[in-house]
C-alpha positions as CSV (number, residue, x, y, z in Angstrom):
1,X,-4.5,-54.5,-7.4
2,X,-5.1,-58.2,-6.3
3,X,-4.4,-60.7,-8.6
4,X,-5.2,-64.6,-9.0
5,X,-2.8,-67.0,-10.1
6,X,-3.7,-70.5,-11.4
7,X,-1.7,-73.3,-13.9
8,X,-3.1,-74.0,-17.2
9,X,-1.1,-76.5,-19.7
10,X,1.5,-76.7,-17.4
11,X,2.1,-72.7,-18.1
12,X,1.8,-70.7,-15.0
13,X,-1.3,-68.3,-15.6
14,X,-2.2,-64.5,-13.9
15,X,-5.2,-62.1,-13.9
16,X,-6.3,-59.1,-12.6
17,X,-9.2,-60.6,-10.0
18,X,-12.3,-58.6,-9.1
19,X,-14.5,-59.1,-5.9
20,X,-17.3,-56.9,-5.5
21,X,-17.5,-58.8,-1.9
22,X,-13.7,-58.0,-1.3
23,X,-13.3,-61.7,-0.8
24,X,-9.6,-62.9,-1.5
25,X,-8.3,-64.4,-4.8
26,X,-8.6,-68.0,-4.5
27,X,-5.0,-69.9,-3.8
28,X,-6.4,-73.5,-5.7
29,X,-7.9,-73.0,-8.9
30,X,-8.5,-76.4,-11.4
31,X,-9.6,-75.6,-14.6
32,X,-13.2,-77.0,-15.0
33,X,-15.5,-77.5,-18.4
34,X,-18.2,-78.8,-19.8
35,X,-17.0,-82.6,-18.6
36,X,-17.1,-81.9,-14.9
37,X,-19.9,-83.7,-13.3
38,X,-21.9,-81.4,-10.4
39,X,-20.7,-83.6,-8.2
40,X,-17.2,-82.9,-8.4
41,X,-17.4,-79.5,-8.7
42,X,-19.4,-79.7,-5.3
43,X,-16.5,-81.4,-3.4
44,X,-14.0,-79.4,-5.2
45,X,-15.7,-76.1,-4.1
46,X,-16.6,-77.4,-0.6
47,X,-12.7,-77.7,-0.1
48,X,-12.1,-74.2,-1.1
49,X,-10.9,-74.9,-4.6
50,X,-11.9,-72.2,-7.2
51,X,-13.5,-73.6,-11.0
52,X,-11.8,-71.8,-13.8
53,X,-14.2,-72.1,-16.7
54,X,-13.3,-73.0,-20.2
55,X,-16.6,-74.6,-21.0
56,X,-19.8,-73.3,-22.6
57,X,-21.1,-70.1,-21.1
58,X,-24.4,-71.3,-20.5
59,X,-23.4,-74.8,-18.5
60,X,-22.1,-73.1,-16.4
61,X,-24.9,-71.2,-15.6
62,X,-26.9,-74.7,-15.3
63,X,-23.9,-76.3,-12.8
64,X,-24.1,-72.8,-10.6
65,X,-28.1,-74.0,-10.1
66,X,-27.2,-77.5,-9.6
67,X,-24.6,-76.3,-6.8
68,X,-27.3,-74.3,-5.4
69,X,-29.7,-77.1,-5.0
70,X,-27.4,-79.2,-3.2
71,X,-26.4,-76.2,-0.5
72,X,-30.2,-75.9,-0.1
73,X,-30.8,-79.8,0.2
74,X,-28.1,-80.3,3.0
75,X,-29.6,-76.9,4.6
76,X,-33.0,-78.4,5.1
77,X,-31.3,-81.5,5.8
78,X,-29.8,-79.8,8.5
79,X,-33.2,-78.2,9.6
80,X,-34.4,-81.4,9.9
81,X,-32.0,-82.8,12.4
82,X,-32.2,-79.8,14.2
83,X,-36.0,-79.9,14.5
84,X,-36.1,-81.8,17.8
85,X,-34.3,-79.1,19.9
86,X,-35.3,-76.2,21.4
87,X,-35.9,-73.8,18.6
88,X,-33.4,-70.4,18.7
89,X,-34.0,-67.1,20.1
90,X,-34.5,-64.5,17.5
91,X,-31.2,-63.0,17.4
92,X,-29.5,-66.7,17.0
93,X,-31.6,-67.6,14.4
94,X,-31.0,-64.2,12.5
95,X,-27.5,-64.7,13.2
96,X,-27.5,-68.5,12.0
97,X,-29.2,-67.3,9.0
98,X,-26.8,-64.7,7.9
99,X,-23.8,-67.3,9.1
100,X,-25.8,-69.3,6.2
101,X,-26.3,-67.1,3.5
102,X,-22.5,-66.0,3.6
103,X,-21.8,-69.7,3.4
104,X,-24.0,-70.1,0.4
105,X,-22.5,-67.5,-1.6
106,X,-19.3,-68.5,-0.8
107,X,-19.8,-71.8,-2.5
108,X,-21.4,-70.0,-5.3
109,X,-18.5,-67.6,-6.0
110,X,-16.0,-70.4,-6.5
111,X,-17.5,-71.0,-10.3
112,X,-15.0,-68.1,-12.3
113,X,-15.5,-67.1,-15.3
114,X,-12.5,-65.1,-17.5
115,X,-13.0,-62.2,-19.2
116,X,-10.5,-60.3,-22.0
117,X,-9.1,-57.0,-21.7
118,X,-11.9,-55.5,-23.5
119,X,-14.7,-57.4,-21.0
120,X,-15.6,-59.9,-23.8
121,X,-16.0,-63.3,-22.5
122,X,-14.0,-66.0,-24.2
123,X,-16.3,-68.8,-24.2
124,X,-19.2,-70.7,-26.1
125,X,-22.4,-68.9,-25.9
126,X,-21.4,-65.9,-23.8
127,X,-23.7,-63.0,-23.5
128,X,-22.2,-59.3,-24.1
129,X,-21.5,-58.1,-21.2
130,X,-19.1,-55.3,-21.8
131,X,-21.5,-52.0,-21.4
132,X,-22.7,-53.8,-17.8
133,X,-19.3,-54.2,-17.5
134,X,-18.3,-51.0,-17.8
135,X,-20.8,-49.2,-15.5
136,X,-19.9,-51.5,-12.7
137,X,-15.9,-52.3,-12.9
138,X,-14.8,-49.1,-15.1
139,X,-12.9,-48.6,-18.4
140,X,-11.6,-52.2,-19.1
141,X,-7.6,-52.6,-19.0
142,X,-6.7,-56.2,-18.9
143,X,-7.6,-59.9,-19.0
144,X,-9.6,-60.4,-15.5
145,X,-11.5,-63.1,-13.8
146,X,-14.2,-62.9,-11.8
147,X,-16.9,-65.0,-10.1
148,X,-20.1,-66.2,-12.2
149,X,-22.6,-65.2,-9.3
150,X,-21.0,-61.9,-9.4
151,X,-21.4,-61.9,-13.0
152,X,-25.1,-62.3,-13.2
153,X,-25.4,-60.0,-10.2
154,X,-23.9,-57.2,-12.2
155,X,-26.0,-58.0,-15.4
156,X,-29.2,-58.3,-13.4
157,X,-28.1,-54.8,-12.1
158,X,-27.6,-53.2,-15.6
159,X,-31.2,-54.6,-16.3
160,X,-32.3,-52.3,-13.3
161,X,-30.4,-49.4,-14.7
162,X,-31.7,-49.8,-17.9
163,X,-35.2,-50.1,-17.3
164,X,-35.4,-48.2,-14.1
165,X,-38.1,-48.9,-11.1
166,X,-41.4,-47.2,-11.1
167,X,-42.1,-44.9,-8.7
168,X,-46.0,-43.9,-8.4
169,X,-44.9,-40.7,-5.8
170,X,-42.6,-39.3,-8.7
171,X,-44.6,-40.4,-11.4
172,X,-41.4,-41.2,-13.0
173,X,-38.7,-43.9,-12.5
174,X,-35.8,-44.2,-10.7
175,X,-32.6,-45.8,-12.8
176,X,-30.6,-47.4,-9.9
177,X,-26.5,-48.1,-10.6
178,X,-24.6,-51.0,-10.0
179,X,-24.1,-51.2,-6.0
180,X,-27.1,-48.6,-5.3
181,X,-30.0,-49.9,-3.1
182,X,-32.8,-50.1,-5.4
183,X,-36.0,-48.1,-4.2
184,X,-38.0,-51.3,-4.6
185,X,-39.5,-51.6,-1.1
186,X,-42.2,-48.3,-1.9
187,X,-43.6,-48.3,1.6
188,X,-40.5,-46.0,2.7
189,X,-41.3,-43.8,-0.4
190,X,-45.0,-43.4,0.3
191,X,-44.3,-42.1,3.9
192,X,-42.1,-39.6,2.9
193,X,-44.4,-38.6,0.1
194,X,-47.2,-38.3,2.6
195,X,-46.2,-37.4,6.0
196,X,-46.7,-33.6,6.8
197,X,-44.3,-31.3,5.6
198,X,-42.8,-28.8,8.3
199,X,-44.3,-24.9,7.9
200,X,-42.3,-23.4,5.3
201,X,-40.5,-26.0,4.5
202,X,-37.6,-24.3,1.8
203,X,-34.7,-26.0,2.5
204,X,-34.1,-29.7,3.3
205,X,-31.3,-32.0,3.9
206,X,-31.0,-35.9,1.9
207,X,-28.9,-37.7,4.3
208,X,-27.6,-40.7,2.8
209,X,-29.1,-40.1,-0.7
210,X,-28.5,-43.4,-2.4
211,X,-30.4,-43.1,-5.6
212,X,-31.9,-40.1,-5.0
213,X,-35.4,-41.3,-4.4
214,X,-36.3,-39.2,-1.5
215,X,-34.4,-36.1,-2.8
216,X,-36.5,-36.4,-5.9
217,X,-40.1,-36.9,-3.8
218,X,-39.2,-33.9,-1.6
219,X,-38.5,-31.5,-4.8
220,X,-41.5,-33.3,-6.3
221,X,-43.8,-31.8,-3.0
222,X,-42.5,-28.1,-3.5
223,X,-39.3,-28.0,-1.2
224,X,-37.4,-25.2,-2.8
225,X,-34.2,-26.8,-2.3
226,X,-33.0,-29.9,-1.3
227,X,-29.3,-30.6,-0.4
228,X,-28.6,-34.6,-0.8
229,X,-25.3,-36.0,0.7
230,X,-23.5,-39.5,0.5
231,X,-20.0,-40.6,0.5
232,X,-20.3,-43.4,-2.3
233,X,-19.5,-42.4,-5.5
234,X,-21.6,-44.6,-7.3
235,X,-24.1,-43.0,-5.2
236,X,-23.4,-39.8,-6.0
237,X,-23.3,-40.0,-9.6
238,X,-26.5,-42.2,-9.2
239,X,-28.4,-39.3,-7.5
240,X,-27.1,-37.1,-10.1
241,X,-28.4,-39.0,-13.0
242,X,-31.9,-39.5,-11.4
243,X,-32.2,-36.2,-10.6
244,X,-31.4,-35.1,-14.2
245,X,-33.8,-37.6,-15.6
246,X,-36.5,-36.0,-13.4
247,X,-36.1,-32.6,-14.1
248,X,-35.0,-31.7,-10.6
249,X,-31.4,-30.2,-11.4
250,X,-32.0,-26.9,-10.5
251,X,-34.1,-27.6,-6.7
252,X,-31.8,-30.4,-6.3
253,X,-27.9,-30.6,-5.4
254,X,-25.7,-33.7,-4.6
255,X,-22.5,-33.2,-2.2
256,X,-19.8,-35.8,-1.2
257,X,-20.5,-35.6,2.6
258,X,-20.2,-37.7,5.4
259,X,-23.7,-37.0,7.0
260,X,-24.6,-33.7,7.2
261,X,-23.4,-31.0,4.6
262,X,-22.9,-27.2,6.2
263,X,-25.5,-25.1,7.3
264,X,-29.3,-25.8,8.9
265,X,-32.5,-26.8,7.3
266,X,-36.0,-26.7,7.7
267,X,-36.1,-30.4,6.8
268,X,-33.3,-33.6,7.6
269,X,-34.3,-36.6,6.1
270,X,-32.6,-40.1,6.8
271,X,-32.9,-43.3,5.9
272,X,-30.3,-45.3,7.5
273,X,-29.3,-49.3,7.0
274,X,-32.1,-51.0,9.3
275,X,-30.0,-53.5,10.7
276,X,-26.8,-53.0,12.8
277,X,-24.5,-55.3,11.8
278,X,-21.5,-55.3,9.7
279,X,-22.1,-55.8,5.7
280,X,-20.3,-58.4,3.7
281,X,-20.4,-56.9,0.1
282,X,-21.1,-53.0,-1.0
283,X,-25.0,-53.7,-1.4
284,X,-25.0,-54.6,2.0
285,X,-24.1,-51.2,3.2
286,X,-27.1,-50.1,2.3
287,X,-28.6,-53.0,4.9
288,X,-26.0,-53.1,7.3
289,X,-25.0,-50.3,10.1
290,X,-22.1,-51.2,11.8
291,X,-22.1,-50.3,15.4
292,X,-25.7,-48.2,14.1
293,X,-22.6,-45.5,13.2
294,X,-25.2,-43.7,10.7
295,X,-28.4,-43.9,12.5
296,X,-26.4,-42.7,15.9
297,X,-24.5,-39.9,13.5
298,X,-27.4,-38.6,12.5
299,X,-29.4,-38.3,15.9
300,X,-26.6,-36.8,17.3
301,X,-26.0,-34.2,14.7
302,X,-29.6,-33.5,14.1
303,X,-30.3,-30.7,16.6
304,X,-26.7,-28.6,15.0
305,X,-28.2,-28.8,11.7
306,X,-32.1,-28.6,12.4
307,X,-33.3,-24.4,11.4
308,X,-35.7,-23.2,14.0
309,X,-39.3,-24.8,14.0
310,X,-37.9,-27.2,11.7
311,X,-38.2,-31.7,11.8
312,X,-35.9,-34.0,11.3
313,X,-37.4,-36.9,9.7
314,X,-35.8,-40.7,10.7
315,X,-37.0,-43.7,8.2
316,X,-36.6,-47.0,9.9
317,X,-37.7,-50.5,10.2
318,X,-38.6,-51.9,13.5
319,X,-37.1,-55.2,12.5
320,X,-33.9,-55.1,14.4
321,X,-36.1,-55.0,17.3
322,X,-38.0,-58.4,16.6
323,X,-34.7,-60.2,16.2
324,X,-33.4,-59.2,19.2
325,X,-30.2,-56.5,17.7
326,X,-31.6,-53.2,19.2
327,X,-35.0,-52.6,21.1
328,X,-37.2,-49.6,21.4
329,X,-35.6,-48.4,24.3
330,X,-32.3,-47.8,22.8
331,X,-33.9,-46.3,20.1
332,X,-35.8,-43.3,22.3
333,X,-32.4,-42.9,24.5
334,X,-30.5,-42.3,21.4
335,X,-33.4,-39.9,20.5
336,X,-33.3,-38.2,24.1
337,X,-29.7,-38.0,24.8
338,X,-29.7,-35.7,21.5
339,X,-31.7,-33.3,22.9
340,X,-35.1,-34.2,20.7
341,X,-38.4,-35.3,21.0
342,X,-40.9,-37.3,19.1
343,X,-43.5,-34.7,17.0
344,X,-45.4,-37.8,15.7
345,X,-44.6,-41.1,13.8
346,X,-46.2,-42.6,10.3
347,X,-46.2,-46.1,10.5
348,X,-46.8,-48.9,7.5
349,X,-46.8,-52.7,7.3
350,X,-44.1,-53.9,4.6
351,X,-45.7,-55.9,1.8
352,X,-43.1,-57.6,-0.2
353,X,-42.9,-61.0,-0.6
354,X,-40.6,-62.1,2.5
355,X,-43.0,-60.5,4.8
356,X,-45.8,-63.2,3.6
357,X,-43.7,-66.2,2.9
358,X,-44.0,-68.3,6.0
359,X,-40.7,-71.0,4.5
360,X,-38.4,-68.2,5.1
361,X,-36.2,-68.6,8.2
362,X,-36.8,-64.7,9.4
363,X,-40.4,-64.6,8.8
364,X,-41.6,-64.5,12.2
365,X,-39.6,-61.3,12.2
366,X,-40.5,-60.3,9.0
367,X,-44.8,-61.0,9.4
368,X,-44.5,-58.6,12.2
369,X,-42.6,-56.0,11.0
370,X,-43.3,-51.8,10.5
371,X,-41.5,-49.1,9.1
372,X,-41.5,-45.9,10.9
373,X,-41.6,-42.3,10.0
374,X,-40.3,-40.4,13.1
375,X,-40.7,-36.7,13.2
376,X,-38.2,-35.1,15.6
377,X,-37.8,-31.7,16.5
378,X,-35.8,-30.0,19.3
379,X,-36.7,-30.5,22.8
């Protein structure tokens, strides 16, 4: 296990050091407190040097904001300067973003905080953390340090899992873990809840179950049995909660599978990352298909595992398309070169909040953006 290595009062100093983003232990770390000014933690972190805080809990929080403020004043800065030249194609400026926001987070992650071998914090005005913790890292072992952004990240996901998301097609909620997609974007729910089901629809395949959202809606409209498949394990024991909390243990099984589990179905669900591309933390995977591995397994493997009569259903964002990383095309090639045709498609326009905020740096994209339902079947 990696660890970071840092001097303190001229004693040489080691931890166990956790990355959710499987970023590196940093190799300069300067212990920093309440004294530092945001300035000089801003150069200090712009030249790759890592803040060790001793301070109060809740500072630190505050300089984490001020360093954020100054990344975005020096990005719109930068816009600014840029304005006069010809503006990017789609795919540059998606890729400038993301070139950006990997940047930003960077800079952010270079704020530590230290936590003790039972996950207790040892400084001023530090929040429990140990139960969020634990559902994210594990049975605690020893002293560890760990980045404050990834800190909040993990108790703003144990808020999630606490609480749960709402979801009107289950009339129930969905309890998402730590590193799980949350089901928050509905309109991929509602088309799954409402698209046809296939005649005599008894058996149906979750592809890439995640939190069990769609495992739960299918049982919810009568499938008799519904087989869900990942290969995260947080996943998997996410799915298994959910589906317990619902009711659904007995229509619905969870398997460690890559893809498809054995046998055929009347029903194969999937909804793959929308974007190919390759992720740069674990939540990302859920974004992110690199080299479209998933969305090209599961066309290929869909006619194998389809029963007779029966539809394979593909969830998907057009949005790749509008910035230039796949077209339409490629997408009804992969679908032919399988061996199936389109039965019908259930669109919807997307109506969270980057689809109508006209300052974000995708939202031409975004404004025109639709996810699909496409029902395949065997040509």
């Amino acid at each position: 296990m990696t660890r970071i290595e840092w001097v303190e009062g001229g004693q040489q100093r080691s931890a166990l050091w956790r990355s959710e983003s499987g970023w590196p232990a940093p190799k300069k770390v300067a212990i920093a407190d309440d004294t530092m000014s945001a300035d000089t933690a801003w150069r200090l972190a712009l030249d790759g040097t890592a803040l060790l805080w001793r301070g109060d809990f809740q500072n630190a929080r505050q300089l984490v904001q001020a360093l954020a403020r100054r990344i975005d004043h020096k990005g719109s800065h930068s816009r600014r300067a840029k304005a006069g030249k010809a503006a990017p194609t789609p795919t540059e400026g998606f890729h400038r973003h993301r070139l950006s926001q990997l940047q930003r987070a960077r800079t952010l992650a270079m704020l530590l905080i230290p936590f003790d071998a039972d996950y207790t914090i040892p400084l001023r005005r530090a929040p429990e953390v140990q139960e969020a913790c634990r559902e994210a890292w594990g049975p605690a072992s020893e002293t560890s340090v760990a980045s404050l952004r990834e800190l909040l990240g993990l108790i703003g996901a144990h808020e999630w899992r606490r609480k749960g998301v709402h979801i009107p097609a289950l009339d129930g909620r969905i309890h998402p873990w730590y590193g799980v997609f949350s089901p928050v974007r509905g309109e991929y729910v509602d088309l799954v809840a409402q698209a046809p089901l296939p005649p005599h629809a008894r058996l149906a395949f979750d592809i890439g179950a995640g939190t069990g959202v769609l495992s739960g809606v299918l049982a919810r409209r009568g499938v008799q049995r519904v087989v869900a498949t990942d290969m995260d394990e947080r996943a998997l024991g996410c799915a298994r909660e959910n589906v317990e909390r619902l009711g659904l243990s007995k229509q619905v099984e969870i398997v460690k599978a890559d893809l498809f589990p054995e046998g055929q179905a009347d029903l194969v669900v999937c909804n793959p990352p929308w974007l190919p591309g390759k992720p740069s933390s674990a939540i990302e995977y859920a974004i992110y298909d690199p080299d479209s591995r998933m969305l090209r397994g599961f066309l290929g493997g869909l006619k194998a595992h389809l029963a007779a009569e029966g539809e394979g259903w593909l969830i998907i964002s057009d949005l790749a398309e509008h910035l230039g990383l796949r077209t339409r095309e490629q997408l009804l090639n992969w679908m032919g070169e399988a061996g199936l045709q389109v039965a019908g498609r259930h669109d919807v326009q997307p109506t969270h909040g980057k689809a109508q905020d006209a300052d974000d740096p995708l939202h031409a994209a975004r404004s025109r953006e639709v996810t699909s339902l496409w029902r395949l079947r065997v040509g």
